[in-house]
ZAMARGU-4260 file (C-alpha; in steps of 0.2 Angstrom, whole numbers, plus 5000, padded with zeros to 4 digits):
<rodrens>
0) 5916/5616/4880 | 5911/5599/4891 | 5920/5586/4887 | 5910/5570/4881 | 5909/5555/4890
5) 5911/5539/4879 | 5905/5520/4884 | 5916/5508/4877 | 5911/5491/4882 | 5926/5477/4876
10) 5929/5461/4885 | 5944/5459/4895 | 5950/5444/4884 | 5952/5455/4870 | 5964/5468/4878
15) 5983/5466/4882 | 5994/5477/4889 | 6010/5480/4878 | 6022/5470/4886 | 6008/5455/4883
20) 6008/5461/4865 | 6026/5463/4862 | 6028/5443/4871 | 6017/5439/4859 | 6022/5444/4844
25) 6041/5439/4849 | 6049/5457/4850 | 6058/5466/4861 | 6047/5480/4874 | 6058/5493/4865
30) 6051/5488/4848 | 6034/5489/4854 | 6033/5505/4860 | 6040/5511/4844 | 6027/5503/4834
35) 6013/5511/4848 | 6025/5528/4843 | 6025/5525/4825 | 6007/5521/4826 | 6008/5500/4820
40) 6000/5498/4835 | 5987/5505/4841 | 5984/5508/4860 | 5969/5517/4871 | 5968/5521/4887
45) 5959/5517/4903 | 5963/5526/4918 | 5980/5526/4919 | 5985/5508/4909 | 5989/5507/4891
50) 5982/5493/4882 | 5982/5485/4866 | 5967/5476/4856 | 5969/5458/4854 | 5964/5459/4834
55) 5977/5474/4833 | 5991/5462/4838 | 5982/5448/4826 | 5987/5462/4813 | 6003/5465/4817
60) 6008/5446/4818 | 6001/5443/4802 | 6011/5457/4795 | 6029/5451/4803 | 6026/5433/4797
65) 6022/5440/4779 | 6037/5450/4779 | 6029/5468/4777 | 6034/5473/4793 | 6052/5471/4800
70) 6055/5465/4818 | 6072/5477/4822 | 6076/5496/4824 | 6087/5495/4808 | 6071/5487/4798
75) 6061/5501/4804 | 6074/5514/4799 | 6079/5506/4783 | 6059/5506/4778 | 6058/5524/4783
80) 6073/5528/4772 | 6064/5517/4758 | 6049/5526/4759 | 6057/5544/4759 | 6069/5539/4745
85) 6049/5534/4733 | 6040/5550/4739 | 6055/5561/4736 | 6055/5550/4716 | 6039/5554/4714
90) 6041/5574/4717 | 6053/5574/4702
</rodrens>
């Protein structure tokens, strides 16, 4: 099997790398690449640099000024704990 070959055409303005986005949004690198691992932000490639859509990190901000989205590694955990503890209610 081939593999396919996709053009994608996206204006530079709109892309950031994840250090950009994690300046941006006022976290630390650490918690941005935890999001990218935990899938809050989502990242392509192109060659060999990551990068992050503008409108992605919009998101995001929007999410940690509305409180939905906590900005530390005990928030994330303690979210994860929250969500595990309402799936397990639901079981019963």
């Amino acid at each position: 099997m081939s593999a396919q070959k996709i053009r994608l055409t996206v204006e530079s303005d709109d892309l950031m790398t994840v250090a950009q986005a994690a300046e941006e949004l006022g976290v630390h690198l650490a918690t941005a690449y935890r999001w990218v691992e935990s899938r809050v932000l989502h990242t392509f490639r192109i060659g060999d640099q990551v990068f992050v859509h503008r409108d992605d990190v919009r998101s995001v901000k929007s999410q940690i000024v509305n409180g939905e989205l906590p900005t530390d590694k005990r928030g994330l955990r303690r979210n994860k704990l929250e969500q595990g503890t309402q799936t397990e209610e639901k079981d019963l």
